[in-house]
DRENBA-251452 format. One record per residue (C-alpha): residue in three letters; x, y, z. Coordinates in steps of 0.05 Angstrom, whole numbers, plus 32768, in hexadecimal, padded with zeros to 4 digits. Layout:
(pado 'ALA', (X, Y, Z))
...
//
This chain:
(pado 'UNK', (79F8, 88F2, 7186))
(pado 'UNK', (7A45, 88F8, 7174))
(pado 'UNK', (7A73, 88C4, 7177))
(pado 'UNK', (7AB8, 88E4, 716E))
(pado 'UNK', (7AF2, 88A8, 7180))
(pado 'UNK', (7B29, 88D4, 71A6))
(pado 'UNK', (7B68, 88D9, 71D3))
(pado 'UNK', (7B7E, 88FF, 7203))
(pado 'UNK', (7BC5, 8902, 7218))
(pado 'UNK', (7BE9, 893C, 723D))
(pado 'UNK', (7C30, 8955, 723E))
(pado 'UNK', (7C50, 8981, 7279))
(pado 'UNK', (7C05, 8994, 728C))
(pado 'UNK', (7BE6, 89A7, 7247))
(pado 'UNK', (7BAF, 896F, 7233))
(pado 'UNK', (7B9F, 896E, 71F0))
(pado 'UNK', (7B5D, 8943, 71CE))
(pado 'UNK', (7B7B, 891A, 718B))
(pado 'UNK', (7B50, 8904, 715A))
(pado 'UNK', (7B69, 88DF, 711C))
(pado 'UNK', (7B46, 88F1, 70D1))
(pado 'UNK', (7B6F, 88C9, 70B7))
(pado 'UNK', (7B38, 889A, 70D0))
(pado 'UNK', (7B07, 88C4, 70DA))
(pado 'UNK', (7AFF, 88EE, 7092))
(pado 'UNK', (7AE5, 8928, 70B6))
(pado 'UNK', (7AD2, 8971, 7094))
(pado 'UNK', (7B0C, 899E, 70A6))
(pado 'UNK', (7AE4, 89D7, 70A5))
(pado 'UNK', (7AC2, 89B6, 70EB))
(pado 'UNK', (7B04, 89AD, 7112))
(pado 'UNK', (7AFB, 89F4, 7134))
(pado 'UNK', (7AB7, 89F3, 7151))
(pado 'UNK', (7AC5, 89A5, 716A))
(pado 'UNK', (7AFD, 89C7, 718A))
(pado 'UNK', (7AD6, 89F7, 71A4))
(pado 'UNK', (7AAD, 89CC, 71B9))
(pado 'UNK', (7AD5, 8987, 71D1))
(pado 'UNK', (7B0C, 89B7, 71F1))
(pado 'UNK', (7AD3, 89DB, 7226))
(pado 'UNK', (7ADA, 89C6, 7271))
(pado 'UNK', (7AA1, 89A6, 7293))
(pado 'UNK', (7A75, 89AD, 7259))
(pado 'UNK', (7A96, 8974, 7228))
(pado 'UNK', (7AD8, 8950, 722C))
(pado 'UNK', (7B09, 898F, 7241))
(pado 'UNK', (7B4A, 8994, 7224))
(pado 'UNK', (7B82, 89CB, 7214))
(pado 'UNK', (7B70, 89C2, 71C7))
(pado 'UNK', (7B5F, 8996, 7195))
(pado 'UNK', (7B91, 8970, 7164))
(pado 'UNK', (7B86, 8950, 712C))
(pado 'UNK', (7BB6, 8915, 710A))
(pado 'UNK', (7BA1, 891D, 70C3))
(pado 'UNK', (7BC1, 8904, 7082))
(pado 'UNK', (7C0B, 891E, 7075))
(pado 'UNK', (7C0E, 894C, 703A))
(pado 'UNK', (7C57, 894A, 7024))
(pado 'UNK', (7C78, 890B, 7034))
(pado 'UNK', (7C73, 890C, 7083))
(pado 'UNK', (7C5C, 88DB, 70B3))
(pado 'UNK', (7C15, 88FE, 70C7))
(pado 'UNK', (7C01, 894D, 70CD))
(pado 'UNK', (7BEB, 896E, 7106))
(pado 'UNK', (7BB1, 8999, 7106))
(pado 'UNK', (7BAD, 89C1, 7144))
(pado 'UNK', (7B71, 89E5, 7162))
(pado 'UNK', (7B6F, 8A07, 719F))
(pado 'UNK', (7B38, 8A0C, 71D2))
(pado 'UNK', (7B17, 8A46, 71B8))
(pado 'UNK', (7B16, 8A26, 7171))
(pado 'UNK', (7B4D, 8A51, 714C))
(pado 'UNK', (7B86, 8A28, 7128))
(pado 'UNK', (7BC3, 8A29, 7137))
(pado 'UNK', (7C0A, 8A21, 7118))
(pado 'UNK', (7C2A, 89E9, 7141))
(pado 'UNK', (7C2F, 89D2, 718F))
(pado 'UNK', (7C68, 89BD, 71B6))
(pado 'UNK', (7C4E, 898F, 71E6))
(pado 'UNK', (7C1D, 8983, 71BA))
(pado 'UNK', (7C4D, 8969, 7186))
(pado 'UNK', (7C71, 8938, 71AE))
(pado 'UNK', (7C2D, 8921, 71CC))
(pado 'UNK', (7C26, 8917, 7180))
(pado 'UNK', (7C61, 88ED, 7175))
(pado 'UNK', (7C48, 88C0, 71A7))
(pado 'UNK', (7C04, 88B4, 7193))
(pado 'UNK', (7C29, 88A6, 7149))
(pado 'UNK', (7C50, 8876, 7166))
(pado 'UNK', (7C1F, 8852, 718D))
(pado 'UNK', (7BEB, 8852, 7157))
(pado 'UNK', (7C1C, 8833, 7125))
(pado 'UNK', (7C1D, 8877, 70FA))
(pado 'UNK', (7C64, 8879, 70FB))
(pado 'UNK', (7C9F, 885E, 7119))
(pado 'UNK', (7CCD, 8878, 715B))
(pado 'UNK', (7CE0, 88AE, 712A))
(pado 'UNK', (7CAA, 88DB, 7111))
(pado 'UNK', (7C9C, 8914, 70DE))
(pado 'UNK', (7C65, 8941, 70EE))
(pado 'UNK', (7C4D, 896C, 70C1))
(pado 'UNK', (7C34, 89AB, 70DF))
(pado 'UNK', (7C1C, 89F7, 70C0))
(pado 'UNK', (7C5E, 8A12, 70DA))
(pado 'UNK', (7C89, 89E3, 70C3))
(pado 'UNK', (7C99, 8995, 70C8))
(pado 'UNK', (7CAF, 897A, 7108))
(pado 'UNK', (7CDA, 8948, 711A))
(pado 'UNK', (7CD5, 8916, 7159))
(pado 'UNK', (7CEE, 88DC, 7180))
(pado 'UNK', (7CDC, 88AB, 71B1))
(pado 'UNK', (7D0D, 88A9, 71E9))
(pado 'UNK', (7CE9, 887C, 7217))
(pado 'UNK', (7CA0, 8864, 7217))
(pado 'UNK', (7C7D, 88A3, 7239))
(pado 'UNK', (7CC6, 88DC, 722B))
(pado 'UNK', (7CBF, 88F6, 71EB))
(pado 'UNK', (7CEF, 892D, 71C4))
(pado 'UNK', (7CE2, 895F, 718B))
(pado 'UNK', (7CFD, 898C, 7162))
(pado 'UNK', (7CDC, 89D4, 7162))
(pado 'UNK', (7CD8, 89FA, 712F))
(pado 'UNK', (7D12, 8A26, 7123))
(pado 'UNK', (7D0F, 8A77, 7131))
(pado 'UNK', (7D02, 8A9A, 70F5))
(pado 'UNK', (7CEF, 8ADB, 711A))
(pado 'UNK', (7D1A, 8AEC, 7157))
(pado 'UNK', (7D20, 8B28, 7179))
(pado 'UNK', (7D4B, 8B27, 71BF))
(pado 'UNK', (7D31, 8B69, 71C9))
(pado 'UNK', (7CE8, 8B7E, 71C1))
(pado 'UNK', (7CDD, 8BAC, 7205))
(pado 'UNK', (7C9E, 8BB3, 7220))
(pado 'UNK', (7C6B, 8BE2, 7239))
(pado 'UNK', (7C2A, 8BD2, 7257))
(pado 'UNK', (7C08, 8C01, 7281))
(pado 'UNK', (7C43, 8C2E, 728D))
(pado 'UNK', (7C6B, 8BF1, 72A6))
(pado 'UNK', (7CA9, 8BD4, 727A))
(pado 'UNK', (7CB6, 8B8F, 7279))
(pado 'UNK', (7CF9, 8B71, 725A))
(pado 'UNK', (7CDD, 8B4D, 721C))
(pado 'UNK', (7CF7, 8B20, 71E2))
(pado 'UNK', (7CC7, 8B12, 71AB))
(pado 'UNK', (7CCE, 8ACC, 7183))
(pado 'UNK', (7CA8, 8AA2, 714A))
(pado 'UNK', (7CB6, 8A5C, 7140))
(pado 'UNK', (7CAF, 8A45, 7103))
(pado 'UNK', (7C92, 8A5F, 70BD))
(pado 'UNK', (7C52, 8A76, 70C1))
(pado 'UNK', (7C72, 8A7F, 7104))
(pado 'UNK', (7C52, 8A75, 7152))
(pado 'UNK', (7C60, 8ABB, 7175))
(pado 'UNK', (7C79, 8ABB, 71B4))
(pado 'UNK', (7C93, 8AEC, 71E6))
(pado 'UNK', (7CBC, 8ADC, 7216))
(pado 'UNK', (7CB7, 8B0B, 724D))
(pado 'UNK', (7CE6, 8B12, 7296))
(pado 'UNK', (7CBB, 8B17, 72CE))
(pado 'UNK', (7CE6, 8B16, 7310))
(pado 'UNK', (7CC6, 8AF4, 7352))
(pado 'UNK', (7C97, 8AC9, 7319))
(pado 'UNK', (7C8F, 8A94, 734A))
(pado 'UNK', (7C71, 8AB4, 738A))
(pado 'UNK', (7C39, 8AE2, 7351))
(pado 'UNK', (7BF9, 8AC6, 735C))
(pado 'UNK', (7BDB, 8AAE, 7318))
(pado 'UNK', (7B9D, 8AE0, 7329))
(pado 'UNK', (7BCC, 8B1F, 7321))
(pado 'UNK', (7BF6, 8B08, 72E4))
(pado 'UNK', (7BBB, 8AFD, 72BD))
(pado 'UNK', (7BAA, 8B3F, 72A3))
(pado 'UNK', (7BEF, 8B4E, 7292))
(pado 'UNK', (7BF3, 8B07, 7271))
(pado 'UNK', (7BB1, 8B20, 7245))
(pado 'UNK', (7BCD, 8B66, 7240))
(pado 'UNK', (7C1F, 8B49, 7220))
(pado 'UNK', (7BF3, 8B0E, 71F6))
(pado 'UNK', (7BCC, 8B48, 71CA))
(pado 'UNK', (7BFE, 8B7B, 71CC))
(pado 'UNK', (7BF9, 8BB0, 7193))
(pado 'UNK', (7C4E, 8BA6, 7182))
(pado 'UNK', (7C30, 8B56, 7173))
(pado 'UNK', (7C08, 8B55, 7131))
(pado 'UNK', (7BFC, 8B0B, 7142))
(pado 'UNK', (7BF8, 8B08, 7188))
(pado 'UNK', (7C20, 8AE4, 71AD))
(pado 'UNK', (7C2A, 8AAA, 71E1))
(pado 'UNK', (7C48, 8ACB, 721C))
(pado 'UNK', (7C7E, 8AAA, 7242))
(pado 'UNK', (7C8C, 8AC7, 7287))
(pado 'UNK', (7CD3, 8AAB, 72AD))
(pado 'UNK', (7CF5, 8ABC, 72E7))
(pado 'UNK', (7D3E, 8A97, 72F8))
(pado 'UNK', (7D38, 8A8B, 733E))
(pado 'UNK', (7D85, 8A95, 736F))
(pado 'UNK', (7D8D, 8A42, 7363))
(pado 'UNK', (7D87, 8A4B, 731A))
(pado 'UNK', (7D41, 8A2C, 7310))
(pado 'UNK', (7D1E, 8A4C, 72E3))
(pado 'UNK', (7CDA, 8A56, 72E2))
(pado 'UNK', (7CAC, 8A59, 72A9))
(pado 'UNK', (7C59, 8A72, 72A2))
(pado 'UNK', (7C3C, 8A77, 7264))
(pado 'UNK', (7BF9, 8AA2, 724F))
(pado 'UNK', (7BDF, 8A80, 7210))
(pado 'UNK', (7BC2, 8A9B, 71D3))
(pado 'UNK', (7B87, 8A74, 71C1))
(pado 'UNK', (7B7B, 8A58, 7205))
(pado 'UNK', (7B7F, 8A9A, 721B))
(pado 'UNK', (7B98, 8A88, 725F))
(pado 'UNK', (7BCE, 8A6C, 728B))
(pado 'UNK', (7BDD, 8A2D, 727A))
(pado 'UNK', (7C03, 89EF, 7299))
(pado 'UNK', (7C37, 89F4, 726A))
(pado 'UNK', (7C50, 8A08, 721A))
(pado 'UNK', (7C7D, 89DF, 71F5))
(pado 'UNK', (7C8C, 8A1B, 71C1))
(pado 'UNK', (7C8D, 8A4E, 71F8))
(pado 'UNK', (7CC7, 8A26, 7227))
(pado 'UNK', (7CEF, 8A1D, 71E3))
(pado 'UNK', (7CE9, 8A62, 71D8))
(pado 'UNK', (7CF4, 8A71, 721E))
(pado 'UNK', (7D33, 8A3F, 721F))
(pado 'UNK', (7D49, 8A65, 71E0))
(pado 'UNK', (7D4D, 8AAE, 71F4))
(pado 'UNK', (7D6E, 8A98, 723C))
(pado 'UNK', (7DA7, 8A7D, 7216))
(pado 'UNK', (7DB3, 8AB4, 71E2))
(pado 'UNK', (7DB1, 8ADB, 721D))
(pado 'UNK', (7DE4, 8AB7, 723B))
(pado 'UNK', (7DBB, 8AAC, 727A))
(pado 'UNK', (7DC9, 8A62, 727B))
(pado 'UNK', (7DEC, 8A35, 7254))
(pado 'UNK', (7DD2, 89EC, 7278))
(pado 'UNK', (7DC6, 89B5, 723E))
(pado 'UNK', (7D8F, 89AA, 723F))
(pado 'UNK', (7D6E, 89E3, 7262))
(pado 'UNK', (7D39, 89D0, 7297))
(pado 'UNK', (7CFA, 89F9, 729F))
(pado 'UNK', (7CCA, 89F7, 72D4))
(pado 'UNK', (7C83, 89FF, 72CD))
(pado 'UNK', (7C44, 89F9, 72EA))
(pado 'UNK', (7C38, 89B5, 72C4))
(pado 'UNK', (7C81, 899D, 72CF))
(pado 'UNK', (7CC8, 899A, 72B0))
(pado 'UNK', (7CDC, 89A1, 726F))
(pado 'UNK', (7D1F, 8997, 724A))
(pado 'UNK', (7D2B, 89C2, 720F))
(pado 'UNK', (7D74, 89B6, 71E7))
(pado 'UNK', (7D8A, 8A00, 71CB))
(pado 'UNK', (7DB8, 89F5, 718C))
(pado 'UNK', (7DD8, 8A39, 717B))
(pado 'UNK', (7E0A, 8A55, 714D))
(pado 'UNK', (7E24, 8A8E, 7173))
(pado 'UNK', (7DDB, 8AC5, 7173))
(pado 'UNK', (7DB5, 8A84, 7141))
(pado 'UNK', (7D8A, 8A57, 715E))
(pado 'UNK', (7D93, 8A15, 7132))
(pado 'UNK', (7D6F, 89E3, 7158))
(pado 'UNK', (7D3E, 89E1, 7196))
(pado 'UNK', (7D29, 899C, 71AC))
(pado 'UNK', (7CF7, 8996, 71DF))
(pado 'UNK', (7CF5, 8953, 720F))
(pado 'UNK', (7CC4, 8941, 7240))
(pado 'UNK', (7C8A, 890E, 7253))
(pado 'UNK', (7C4D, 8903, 723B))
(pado 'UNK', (7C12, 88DF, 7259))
(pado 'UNK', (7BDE, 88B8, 7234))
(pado 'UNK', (7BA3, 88CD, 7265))
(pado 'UNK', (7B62, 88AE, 7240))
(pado 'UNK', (7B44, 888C, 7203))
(pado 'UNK', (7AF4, 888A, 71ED))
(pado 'UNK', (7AC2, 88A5, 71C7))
(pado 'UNK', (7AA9, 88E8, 71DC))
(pado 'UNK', (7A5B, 88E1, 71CD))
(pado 'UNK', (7A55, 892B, 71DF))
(pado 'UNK', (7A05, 8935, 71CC))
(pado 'UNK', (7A0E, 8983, 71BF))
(pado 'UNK', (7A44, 8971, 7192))
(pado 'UNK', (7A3F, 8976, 7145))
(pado 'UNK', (7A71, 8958, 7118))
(pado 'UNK', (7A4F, 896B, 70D7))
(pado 'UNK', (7A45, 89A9, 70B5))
(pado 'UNK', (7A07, 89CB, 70CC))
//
């Protein structure tokens, strides 16, 4: 039987399972399939994805390895990140600042209170305000972003009257934007609509989950970021509404450069255990 020691916190809506092999000396070459595995609904634990706090590499506080529910890597997580910072914090891994190392890039955050924690996402280093559309003779108004270096693609897409679409009839399009051809990566895709009281609404299709989700950390920065190059709103911070809650995202820009995106919201420390999962296999087969 396994005996995997775990947390689960969530942030905005996304839940995420944290292991630490800093403790737990795991093979790295296992962390997809206990994704896989861990991440599935009603089966084992259930979870958005997997991440694992393992030994910093280059002089940070701890690195996150991040594995989503279907068991495929990826390069960092928002909410995931400042979920992160918490569990740092409260497991004595660092201070109230933190350094997280992550495969796009280190990233920085802060407690503000106990449960309100900020970041610093990583910076644009692809950006294109205008990367049109078509899917199935329809255009959609599209910008195309990647945080970071290897970078997380997302695209942020317009999608007017998003809140009244039912999640039913979004979802092929959602699948249909997230693996299309002009993306060699895929993407994340981040649907908004500003509504006539200036909230702005936010649904995100995610690649690796491969669904709708609650929320994305990376997507609402990205999301945050193209609104104010477009000059669509220029609150500090900007608030986004999604289906998992608010977030805050601080847009630093030097005229059409984005030089800093901060993202601030809550996190929730929902459980701690052992998940003795009996179809679960921790070692190499």
């Amino acid at each position: 039987m396994a005996s995997l020691p775990f947390t689960k916190m969530q942030g905005a809506g996304n839940d995420f399972i944290i292991i630490n092999n800093m403790e737990l000396k795991l093979d790295p070459s296992r962390f997809g399939a206990i994704a896989k595995r861990v991440c599935t609904h009603r089966l084992s634990l259930g979870g958005d994805a997997l991440m694992v706090a393992d030994l910093p590499r280059h002089g940070g506080d701890l690195r996150m390895r991040f594995y989503n529910a279907d068991g495929t890597e990826g390069e960092m997580c928002g909410n995931g990140a400042r979920c992160l910072a918490r569990y740092a914090y409260e497991k004595g891994l660092s201070g109230e600042a933190v350094t997280i190392e992550t495969m796009a890039g280190d990233v920085l955050g802060w407690r503000n209170t106990q449960r309100e924690y900020r970041i610093r996402l990583n910076s644009p280093e692809v950006l294109q305000l205008d990367h049109p559309l078509q899917v199935n003779g329809v255009s959609y108004e599209c910008s195309y972003l990647e945080l970071g270096s290897p970078g997380l693609p997302h695209a942020v897409v317009h999608l007017p009257g998003l809140s009244s679409r039912p999640l039913e009839a979004l979802r092929p399009l959602g699948a249909a934007i997230r693996s299309h051809p002009s993306f060699p990566k895929g993407a994340n895709v981040n649907f908004w609509d500003m509504e006539a009281d200036g909230t702005i609404r936010e649904l995100t299709f995610e690649r690796g989950v491969e669904d709708f989700t609650l929320a994305c950390g990376t997507g609402t920065g990205s999301t945050a970021a193209v609104l104010t190059l477009r000059g669509l709103t220029s609150a500090r911070p900007v608030c986004l509404c999604m289906m998992g809650g608010v977030l805050k995202v601080e847009v630093e820009r030097n005229r059409d450069q984005i030089t800093g995106l901060y993202l601030i919201g809550d996190t929730n420390l929902v459980a701690e255990g052992v998940i003795t999962d009996e179809d679960l296999t921790l070692s190499a087969p």
